[in-house]
Backbone bond lengths (Angstrom), bond angles and torsions (degrees), N, CA, C in turn:
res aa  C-N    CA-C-N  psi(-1)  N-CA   C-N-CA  omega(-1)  CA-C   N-CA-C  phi
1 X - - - 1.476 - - 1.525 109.79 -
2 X 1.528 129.55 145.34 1.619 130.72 -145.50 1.989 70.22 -111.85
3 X 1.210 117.81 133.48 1.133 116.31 176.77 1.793 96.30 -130.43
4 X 1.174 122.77 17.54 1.652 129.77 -176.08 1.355 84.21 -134.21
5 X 1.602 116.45 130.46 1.723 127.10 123.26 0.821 121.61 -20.33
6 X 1.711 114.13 -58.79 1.383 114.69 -149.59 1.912 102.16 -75.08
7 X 0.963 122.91 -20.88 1.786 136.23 -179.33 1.717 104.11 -76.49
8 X 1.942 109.18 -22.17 1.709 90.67 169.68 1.479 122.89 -79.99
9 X 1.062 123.76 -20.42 1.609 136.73 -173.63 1.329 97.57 71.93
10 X 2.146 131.53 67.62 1.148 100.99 -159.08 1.222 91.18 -138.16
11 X 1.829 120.52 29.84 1.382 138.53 -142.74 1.594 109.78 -138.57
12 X 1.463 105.94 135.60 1.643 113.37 -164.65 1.545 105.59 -117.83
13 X 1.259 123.02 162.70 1.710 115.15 173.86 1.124 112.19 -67.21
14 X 1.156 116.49 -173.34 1.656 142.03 -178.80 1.194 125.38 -154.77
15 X 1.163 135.21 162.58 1.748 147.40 -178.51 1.414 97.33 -62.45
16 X 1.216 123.13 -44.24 1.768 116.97 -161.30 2.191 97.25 -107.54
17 X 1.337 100.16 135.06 1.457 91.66 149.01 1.582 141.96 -47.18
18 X 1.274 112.57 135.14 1.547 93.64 -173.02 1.769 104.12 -104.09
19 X 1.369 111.86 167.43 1.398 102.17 -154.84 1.749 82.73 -147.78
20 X 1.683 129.37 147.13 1.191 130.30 164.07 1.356 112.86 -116.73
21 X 1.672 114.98 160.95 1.443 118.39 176.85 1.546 111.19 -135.80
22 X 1.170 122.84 134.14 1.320 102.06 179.48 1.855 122.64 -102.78
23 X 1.011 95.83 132.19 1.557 96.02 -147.55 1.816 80.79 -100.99
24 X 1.077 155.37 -36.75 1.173 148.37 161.40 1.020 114.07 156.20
25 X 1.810 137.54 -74.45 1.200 111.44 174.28 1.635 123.73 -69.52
26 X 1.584 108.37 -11.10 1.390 115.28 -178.65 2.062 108.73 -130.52
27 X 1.204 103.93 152.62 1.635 103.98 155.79 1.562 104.33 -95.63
28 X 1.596 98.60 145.36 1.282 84.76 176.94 1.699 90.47 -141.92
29 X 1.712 102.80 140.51 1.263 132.44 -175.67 1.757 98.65 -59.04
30 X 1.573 112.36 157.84 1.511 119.04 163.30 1.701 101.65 -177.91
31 X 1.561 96.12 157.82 1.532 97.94 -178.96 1.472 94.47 -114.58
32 X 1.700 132.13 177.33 1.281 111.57 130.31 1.538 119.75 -151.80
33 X 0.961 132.72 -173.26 1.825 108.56 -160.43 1.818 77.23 -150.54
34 X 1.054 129.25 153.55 1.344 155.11 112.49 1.625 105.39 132.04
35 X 1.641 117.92 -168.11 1.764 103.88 -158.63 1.432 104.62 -89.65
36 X 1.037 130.67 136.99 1.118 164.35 -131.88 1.699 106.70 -95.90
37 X 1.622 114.97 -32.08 1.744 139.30 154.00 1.954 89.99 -65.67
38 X 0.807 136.91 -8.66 1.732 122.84 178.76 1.781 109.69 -91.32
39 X 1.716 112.84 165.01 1.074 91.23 169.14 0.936 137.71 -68.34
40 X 1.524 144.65 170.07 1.302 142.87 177.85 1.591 113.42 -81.97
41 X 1.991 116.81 145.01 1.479 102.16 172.95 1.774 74.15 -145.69
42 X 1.373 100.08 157.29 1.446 137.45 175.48 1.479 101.79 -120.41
43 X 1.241 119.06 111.97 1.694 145.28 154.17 0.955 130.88 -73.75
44 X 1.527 149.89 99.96 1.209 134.73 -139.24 2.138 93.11 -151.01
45 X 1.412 84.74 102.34 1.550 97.95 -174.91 1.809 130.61 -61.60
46 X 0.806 128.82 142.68 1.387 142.90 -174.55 1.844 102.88 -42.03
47 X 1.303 127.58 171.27 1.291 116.89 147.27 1.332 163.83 -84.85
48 X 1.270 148.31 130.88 1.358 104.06 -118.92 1.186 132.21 92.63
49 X 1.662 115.49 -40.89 1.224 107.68 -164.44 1.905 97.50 -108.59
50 X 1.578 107.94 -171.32 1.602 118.90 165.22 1.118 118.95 -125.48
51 X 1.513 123.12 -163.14 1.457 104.06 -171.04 1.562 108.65 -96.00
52 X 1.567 121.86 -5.86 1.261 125.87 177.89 1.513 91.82 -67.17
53 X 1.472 153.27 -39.70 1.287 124.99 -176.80 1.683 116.31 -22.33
54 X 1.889 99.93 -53.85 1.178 92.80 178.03 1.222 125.33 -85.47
55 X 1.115 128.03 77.95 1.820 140.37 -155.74 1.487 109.06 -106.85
56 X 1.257 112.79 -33.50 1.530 119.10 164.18 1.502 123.72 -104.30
57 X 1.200 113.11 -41.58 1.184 98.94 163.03 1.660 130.87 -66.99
58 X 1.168 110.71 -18.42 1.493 105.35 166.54 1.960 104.09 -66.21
59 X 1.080 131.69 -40.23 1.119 125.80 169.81 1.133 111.83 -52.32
60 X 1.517 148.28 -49.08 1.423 144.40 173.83 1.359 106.44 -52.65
61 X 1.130 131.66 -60.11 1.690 161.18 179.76 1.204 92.56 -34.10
62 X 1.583 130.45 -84.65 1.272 131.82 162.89 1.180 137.64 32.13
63 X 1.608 87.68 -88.82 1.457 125.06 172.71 2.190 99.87 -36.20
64 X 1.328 106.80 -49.30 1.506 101.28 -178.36 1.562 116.94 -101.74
65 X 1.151 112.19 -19.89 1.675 129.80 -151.24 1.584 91.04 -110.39
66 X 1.308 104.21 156.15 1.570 136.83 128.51 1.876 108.01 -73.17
67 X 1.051 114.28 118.47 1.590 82.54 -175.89 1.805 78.35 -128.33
68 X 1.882 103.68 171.10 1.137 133.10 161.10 1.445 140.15 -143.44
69 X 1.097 116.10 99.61 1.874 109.57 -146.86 1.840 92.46 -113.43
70 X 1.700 99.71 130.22 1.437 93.75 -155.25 1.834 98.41 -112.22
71 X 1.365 129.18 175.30 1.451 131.58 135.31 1.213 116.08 -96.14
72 X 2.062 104.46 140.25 1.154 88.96 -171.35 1.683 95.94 -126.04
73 X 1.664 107.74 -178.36 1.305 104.59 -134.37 1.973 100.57 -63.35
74 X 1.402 100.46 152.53 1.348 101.59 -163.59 1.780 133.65 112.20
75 X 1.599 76.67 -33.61 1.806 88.87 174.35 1.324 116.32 -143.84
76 X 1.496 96.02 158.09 1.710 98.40 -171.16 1.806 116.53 64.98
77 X 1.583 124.28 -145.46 1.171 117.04 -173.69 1.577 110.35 -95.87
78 X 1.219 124.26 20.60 1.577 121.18 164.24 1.122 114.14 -85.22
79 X 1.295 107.92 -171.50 1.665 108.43 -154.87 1.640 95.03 -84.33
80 X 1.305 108.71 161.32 1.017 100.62 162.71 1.955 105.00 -121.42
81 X 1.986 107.96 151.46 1.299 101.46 -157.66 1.564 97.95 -134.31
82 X 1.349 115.50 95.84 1.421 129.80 -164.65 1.926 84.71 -58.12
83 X 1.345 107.15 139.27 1.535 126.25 151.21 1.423 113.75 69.83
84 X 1.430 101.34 14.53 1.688 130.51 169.81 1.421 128.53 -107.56
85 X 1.231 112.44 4.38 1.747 115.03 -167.09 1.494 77.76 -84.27
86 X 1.652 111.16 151.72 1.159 148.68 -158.23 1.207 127.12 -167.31
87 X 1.479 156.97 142.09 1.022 137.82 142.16 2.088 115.72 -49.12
88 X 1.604 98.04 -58.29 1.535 115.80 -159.64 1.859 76.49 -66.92
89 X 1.099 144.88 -18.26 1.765 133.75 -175.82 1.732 108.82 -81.99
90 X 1.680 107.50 -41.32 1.419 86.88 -174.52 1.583 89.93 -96.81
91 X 1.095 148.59 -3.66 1.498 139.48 168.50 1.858 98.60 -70.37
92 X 0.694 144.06 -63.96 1.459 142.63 172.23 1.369 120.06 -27.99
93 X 1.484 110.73 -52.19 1.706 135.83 -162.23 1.626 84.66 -86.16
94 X 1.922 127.94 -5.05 1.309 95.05 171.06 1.392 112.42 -102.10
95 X 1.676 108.25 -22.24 1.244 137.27 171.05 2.009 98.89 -29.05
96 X 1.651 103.84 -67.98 0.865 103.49 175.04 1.973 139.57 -42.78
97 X 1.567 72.82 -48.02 1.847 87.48 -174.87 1.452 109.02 -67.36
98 X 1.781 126.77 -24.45 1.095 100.35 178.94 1.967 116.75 -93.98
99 X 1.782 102.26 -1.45 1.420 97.76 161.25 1.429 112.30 -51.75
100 X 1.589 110.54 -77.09 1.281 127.07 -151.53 1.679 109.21 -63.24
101 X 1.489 103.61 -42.96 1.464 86.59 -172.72 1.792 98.42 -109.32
102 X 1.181 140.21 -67.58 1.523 128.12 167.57 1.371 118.35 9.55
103 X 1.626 91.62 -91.29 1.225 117.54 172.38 2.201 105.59 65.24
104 X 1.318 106.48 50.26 1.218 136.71 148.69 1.306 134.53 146.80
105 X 0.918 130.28 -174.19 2.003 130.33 -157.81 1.900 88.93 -56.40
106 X 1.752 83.27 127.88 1.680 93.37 176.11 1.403 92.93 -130.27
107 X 1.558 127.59 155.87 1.337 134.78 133.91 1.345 119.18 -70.37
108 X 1.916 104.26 129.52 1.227 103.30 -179.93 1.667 118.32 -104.55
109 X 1.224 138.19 155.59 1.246 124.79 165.93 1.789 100.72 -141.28
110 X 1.474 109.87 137.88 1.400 121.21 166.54 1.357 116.79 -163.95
111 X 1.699 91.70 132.96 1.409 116.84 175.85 1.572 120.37 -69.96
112 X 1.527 108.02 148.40 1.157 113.48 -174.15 1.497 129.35 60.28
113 X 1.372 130.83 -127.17 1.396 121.41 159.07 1.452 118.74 -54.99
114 X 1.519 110.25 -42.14 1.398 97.82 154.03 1.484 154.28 -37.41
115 X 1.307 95.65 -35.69 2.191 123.41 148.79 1.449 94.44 -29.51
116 X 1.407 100.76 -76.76 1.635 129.73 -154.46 1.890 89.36 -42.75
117 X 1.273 86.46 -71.12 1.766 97.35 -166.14 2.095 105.37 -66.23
118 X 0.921 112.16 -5.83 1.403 96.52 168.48 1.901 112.39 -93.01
119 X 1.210 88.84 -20.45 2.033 98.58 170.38 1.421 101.57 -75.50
120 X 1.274 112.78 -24.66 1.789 109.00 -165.10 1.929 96.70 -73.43
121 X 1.489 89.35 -43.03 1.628 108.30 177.98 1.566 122.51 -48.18
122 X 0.976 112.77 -42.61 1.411 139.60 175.75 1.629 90.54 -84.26
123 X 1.141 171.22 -56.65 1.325 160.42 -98.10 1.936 88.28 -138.99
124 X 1.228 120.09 -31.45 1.579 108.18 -147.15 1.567 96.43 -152.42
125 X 1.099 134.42 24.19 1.820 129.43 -160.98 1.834 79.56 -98.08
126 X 1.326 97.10 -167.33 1.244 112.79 -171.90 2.194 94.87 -108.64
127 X 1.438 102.64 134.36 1.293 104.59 -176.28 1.635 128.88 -50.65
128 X 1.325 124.19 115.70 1.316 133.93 175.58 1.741 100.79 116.23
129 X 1.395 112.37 -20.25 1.952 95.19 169.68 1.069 168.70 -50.33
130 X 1.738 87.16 -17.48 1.514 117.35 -160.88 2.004 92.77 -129.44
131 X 1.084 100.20 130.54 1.836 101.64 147.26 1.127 139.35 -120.33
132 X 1.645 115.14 1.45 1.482 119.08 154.59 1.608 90.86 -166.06
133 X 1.439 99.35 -179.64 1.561 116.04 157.17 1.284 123.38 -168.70
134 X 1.402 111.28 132.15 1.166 134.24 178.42 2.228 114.31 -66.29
135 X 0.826 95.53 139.27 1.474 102.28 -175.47 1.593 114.65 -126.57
136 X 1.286 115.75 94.44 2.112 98.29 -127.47 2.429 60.92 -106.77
137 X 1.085 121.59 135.12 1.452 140.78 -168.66 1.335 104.69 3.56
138 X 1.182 115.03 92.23 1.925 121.96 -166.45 1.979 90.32 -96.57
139 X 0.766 115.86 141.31 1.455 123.62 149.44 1.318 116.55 -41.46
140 X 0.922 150.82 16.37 1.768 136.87 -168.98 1.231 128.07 -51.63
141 X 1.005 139.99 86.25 1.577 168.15 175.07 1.232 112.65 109.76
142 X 1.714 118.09 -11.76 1.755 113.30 174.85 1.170 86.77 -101.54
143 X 1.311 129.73 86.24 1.272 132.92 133.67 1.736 109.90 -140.48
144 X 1.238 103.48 -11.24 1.707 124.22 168.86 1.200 129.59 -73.82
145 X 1.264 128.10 132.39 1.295 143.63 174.40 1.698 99.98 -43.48
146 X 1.058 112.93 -81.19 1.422 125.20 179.58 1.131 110.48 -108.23
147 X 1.475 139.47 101.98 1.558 146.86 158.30 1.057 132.73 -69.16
148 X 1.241 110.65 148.30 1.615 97.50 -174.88 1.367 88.96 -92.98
149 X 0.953 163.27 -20.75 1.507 145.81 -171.66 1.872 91.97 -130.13
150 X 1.451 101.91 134.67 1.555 118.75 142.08 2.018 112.47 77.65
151 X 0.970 108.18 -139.20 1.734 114.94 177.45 1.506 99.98 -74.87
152 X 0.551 125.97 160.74 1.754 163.11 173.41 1.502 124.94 -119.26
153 X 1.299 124.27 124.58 1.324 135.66 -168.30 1.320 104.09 -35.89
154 X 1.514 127.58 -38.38 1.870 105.76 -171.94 1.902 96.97 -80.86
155 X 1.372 117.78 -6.07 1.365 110.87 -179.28 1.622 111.00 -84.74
156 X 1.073 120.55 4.44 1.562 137.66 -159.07 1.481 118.07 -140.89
157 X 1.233 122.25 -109.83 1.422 99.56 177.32 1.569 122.68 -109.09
158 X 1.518 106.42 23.75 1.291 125.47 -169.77 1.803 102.99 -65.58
159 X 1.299 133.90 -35.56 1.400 127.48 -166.64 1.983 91.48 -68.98
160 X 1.335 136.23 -47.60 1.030 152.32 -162.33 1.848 93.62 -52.61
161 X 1.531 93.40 -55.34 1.615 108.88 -178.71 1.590 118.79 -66.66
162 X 0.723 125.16 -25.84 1.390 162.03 176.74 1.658 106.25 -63.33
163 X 1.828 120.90 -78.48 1.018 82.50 163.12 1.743 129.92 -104.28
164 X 1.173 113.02 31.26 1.615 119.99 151.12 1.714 105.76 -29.96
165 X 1.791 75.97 -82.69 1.339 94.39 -175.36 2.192 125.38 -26.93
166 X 1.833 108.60 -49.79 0.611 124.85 -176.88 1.816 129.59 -82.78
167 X 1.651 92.58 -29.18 1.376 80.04 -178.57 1.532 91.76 -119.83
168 X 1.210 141.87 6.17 1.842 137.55 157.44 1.773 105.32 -88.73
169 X 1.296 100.11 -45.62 1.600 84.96 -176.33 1.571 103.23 83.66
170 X 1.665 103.27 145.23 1.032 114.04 171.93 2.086 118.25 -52.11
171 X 1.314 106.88 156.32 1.737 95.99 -155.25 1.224 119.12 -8.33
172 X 1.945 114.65 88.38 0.986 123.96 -179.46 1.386 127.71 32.45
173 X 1.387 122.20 50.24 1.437 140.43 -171.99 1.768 105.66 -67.73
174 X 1.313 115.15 -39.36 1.170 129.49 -140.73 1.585 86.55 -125.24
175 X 1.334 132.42 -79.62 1.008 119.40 -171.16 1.773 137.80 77.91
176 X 1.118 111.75 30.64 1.747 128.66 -149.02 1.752 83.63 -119.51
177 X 1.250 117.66 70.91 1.254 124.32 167.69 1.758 117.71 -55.21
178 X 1.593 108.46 -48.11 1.102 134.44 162.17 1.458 110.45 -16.98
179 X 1.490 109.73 -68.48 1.674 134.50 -155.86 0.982 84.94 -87.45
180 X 1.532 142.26 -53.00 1.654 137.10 -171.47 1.665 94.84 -48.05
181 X 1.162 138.24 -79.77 1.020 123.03 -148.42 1.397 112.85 -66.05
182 X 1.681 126.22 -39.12 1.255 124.51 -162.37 1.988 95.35 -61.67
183 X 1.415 103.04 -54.98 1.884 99.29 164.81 1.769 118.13 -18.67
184 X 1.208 84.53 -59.77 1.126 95.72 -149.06 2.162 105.79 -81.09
185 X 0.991 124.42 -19.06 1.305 141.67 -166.06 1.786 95.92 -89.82
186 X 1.755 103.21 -27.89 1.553 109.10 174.88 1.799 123.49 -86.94
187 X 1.240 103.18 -9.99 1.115 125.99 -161.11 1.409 105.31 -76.03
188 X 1.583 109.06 133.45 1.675 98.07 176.99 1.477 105.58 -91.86
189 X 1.231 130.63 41.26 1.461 135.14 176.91 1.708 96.71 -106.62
190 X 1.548 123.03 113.78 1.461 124.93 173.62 1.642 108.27 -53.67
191 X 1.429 112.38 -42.06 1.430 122.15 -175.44 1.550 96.13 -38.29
192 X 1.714 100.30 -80.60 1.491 125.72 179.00 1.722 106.53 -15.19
193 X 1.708 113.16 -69.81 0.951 93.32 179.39 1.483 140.61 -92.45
194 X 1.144 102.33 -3.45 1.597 95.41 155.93 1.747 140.34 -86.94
195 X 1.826 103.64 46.07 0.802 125.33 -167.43 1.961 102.17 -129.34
196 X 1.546 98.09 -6.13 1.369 95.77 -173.12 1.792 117.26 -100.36
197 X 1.224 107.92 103.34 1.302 135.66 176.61 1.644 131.36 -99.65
198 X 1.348 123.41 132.82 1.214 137.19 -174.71 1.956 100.80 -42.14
199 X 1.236 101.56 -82.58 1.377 90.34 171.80 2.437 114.25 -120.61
200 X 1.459 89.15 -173.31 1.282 89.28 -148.52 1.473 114.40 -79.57
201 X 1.025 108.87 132.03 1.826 110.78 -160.70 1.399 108.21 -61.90
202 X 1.285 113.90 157.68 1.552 103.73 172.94 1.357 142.60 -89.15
203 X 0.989 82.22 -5.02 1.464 98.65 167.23 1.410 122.08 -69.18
204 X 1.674 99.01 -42.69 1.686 108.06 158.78 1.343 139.87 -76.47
205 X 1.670 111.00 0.01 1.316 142.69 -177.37 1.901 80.86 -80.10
206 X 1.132 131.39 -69.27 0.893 123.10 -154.47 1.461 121.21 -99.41
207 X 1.361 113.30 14.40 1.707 118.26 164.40 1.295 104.02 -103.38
208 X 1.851 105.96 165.51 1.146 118.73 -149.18 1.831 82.82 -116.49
209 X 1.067 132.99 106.90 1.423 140.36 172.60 1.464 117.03 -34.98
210 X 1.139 111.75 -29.03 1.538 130.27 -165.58 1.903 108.71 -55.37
211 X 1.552 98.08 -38.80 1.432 128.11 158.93 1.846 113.72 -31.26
212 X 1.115 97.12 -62.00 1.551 110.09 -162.30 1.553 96.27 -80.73
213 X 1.665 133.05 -33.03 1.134 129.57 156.51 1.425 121.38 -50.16
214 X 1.146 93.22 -62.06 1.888 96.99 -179.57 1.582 119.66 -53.26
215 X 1.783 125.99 -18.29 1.502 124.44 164.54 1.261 100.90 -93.59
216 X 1.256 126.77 -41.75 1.535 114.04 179.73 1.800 116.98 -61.90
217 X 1.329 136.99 -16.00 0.700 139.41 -170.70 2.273 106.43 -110.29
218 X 1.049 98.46 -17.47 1.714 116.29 -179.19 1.282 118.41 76.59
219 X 1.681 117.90 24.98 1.296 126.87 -169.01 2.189 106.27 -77.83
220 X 1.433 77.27 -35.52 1.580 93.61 -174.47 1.629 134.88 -55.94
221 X 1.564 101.93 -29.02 1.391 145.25 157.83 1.588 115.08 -83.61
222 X 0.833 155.41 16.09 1.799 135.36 -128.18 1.733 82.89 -111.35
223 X 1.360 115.91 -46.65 1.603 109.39 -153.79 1.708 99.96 -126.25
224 X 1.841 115.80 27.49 1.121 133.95 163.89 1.873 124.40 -130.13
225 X 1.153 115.65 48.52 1.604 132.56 167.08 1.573 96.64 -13.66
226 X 1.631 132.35 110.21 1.503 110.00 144.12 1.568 129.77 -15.45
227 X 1.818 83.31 -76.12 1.273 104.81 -164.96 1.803 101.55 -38.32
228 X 1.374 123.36 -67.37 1.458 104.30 179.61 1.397 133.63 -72.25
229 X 1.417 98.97 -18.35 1.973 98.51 167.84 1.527 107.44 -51.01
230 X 1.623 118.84 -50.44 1.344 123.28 -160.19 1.642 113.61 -63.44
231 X 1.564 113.84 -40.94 1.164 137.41 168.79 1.467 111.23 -58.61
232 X 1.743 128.48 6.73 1.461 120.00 164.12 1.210 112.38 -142.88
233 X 1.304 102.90 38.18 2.076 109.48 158.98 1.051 96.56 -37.72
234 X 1.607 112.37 154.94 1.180 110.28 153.09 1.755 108.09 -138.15
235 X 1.674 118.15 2.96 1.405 127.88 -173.11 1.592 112.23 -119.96
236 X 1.041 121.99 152.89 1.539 103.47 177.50 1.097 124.08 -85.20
237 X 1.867 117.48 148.83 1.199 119.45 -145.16 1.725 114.33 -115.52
238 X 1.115 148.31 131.58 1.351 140.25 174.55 1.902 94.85 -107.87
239 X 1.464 105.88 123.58 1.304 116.18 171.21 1.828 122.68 -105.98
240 X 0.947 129.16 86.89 1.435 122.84 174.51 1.203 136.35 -62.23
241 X 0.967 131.83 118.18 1.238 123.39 -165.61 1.505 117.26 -127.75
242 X 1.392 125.50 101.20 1.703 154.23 -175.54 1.430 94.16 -65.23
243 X 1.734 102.04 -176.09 1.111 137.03 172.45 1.308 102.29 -29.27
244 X 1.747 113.10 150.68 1.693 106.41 -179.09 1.425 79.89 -165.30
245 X 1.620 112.84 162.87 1.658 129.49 143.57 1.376 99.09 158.11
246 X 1.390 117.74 178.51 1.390 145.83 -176.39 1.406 110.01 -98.75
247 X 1.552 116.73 122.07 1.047 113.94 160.45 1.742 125.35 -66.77
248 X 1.494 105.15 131.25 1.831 91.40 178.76 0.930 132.40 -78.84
249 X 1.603 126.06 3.23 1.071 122.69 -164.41 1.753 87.20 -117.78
250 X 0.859 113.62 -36.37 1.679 108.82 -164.28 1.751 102.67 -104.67
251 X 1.097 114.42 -18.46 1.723 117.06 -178.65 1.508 112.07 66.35
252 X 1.468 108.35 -2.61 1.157 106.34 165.45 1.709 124.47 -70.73
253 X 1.608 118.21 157.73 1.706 122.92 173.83 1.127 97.65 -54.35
254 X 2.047 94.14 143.38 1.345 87.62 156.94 1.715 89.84 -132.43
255 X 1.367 118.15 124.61 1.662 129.73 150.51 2.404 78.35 135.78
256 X 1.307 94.24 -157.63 1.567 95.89 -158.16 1.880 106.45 -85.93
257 X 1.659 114.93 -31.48 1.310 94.64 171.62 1.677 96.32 -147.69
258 X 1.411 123.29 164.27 1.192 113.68 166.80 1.245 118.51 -72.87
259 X 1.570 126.91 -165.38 1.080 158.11 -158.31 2.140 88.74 -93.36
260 X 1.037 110.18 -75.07 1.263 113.58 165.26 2.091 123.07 -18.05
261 X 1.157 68.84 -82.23 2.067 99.49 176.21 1.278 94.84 -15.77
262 X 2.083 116.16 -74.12 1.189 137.42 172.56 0.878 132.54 -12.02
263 X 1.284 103.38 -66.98 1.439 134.59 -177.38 1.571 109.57 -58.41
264 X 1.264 103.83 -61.09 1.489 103.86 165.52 1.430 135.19 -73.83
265 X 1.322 121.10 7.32 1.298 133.64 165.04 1.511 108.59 -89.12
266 X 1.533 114.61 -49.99 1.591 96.37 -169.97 1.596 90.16 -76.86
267 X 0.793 149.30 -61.76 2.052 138.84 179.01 1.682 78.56 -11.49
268 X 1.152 108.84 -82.51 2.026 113.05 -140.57 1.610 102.11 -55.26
269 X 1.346 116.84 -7.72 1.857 124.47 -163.67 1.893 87.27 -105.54
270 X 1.198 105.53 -61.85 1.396 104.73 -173.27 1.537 121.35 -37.05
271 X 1.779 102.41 -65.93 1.638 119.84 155.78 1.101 129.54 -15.24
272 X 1.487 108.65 -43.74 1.834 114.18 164.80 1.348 124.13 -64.44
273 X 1.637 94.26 -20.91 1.668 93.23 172.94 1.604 118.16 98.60
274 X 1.864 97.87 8.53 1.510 94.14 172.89 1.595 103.45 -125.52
275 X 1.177 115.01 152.58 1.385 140.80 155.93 1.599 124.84 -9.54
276 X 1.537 121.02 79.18 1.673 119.37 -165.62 1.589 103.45 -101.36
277 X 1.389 124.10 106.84 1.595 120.25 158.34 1.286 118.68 -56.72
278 X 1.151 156.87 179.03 1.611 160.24 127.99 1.982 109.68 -130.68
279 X 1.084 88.92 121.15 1.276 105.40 166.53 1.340 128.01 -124.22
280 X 1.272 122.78 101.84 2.000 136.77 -156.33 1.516 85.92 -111.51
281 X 1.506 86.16 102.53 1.283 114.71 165.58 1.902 123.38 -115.44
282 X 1.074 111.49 64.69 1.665 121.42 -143.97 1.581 94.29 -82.73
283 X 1.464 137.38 -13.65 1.408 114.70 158.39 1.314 127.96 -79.44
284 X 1.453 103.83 -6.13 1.588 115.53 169.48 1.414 118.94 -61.32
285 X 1.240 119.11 136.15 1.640 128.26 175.24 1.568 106.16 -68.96
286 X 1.237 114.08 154.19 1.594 119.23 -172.10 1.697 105.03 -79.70
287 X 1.207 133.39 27.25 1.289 139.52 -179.92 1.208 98.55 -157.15
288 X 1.708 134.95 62.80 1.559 126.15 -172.10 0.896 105.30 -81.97
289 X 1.493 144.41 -9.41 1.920 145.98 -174.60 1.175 88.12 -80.21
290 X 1.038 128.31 -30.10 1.709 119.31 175.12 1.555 131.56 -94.12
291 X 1.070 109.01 -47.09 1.346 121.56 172.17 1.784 120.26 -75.61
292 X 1.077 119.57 -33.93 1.463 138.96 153.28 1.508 135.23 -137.52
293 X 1.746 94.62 73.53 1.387 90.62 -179.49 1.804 146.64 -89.80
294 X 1.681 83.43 11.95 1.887 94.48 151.95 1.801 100.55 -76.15
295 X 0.523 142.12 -69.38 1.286 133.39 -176.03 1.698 137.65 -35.53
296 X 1.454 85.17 -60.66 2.024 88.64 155.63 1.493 107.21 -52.71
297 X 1.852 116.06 -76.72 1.402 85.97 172.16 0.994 147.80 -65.01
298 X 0.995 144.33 22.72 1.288 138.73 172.16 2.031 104.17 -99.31
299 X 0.967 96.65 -52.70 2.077 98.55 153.69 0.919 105.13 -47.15
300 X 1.395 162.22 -59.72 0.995 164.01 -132.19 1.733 107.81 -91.93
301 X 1.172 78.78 -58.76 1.949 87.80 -167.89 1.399 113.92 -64.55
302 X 1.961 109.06 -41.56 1.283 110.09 -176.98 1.488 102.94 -77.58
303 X 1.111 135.02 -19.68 1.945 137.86 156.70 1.502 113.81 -49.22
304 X 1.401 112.04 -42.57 1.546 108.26 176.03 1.426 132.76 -89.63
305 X 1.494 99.62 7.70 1.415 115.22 -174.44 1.156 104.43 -79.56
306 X 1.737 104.50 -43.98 1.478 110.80 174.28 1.970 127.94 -59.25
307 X 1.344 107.02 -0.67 1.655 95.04 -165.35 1.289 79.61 -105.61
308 X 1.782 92.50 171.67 1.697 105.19 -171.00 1.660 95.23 -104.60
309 X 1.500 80.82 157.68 1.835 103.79 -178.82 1.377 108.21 -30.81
């Protein structure tokens, strides 16, 4: 079984050099673009995704930042770690990356599960690492098996995960791209089908499916509760919040959390007693560092102006 990327040959260049670190049980891939005397930011990509998503916006970023936008284990050129995906595993493996290579107070921001894992960052890092984080449309409790507030991952993007799981197979075990799409093109999940493509994106060339099993199944979460991660911020937080609504026919989510979710996330962030922005930006796509990245940065930058040194 190919348990390294780097052993599929399934990987293209990029604008930024890529650079590895070995953090111990895994290496983990990272790029980073701008002067190095600037502040520091940590980028922490969606799922599914790598750190080239942020490929332009680290160029805007630049301009103010030291920045570093990483893959983490599972995707892109890090390791990948069959029967190890975790929340507390890739929150740790960042713990690490900003000892060894950082190496002082960074702002973090990440999309999607990345949201998730930059709150985890803020909730559990080692004291003095972090000085804010951005949570640019995180899933917060719809990414859970069982939530304490609202939809639940199979009500959200769990059918998508679902057949990952089934027709990619754990690190591409299975591989029936074919059957993935016809599934998926039948599927009354919008997610589902706007995932069905002639051939296989690259982004998905280079994730490890095993991912989309481990939330669809609630393994990934098991010994990390939202509800109490959110309840131990300890940095201040900017939350974004994209596209959202209910499907009518299925009552299932549609975009990463509701209107609800929200609501009950900044309460559980506030409660800790630190500082929660929200910015509802609902014509925004649920990946805006990518799809419009004058825009993230520019949220971004005027958000970090505000935290202290």
């Amino acid at each position: 079984m190919v348990t390294s990327p780097a052993l599929r040959d399934v990987h293209v260049p990029h604008a930024y050099p890529e650079q590895q670190v070995d953090l111990g049980e895994i290496t983990m891939n990272y790029a980073e673009a701008g002067d190095p005397d600037r502040p520091a930011v940590l980028l922490i990509p969606e799922q599914t995704g790598s750190w080239w998503s942020y490929e332009e916006a680290m160029g805007l970023l630049a301009e103010h930042f030291h920045v570093y936008a990483v893959d983490l284990r599972g995707q892109g050129r890090s390791s990948w770690t069959p029967k190890r995906y975790s929340l507390d595993n890739f929150g740790n493996d960042l713990v690490r990356f900003i000892a060894l290579v950082v190496k002082r107070p960074v702002v973090v921001a990440g999309n999607s599960s990345g949201g998730v894992l930059a709150a985890w960052l803020s909730a559990y890092s080692m004291p003095g690492q972090l000085r804010g984080v951005l949570c640019e449309d995180p899933p917060f409790f719809a990414s859970e098996l069982v939530p304490a507030h609202g939809h639940s991952v199979r009500q959200g993007a769990g059918p998508v995960f679902e057949l990952f799981r089934t027709y990619l197979g754990d690190q591409w075990s299975v591989g029936d791209w074919e059957g993935f799409c016809r599934a998926a093109g039948a599927s009354a999940s919008p997610m589902a089908r706007s995932f069905v493509a002639d051939a296989i994106p690259q982004h998905l060339k280079e994730y490890d499916p095993e991912w989309a099993r481990a939330f669809y199944e609630g393994t990934v979460g098991l010994n990390c509760p939202h509800e109490r991660m959110l309840g131990r911020v300890n940095t201040p937080v900017l939350l974004t919040h994209h596209l959202r609504g209910t499907d009518l026919e299925t009552g299932n989510l549609l975009g990463a959390l509701s209107d609800e979710q929200a609501v009950r996330a900044r309460r559980l962030m506030e409660s800790a007693g630190v500082k929660v922005d929200y910015e509802s930006v609902p014509d925004a796509s649920h990946m805006m560092h990518q799809s419009d990245p004058a825009r993230y940065a520019e949220i971004f930058t005027r958000w970090a102006a505000t935290l202290a040194p």
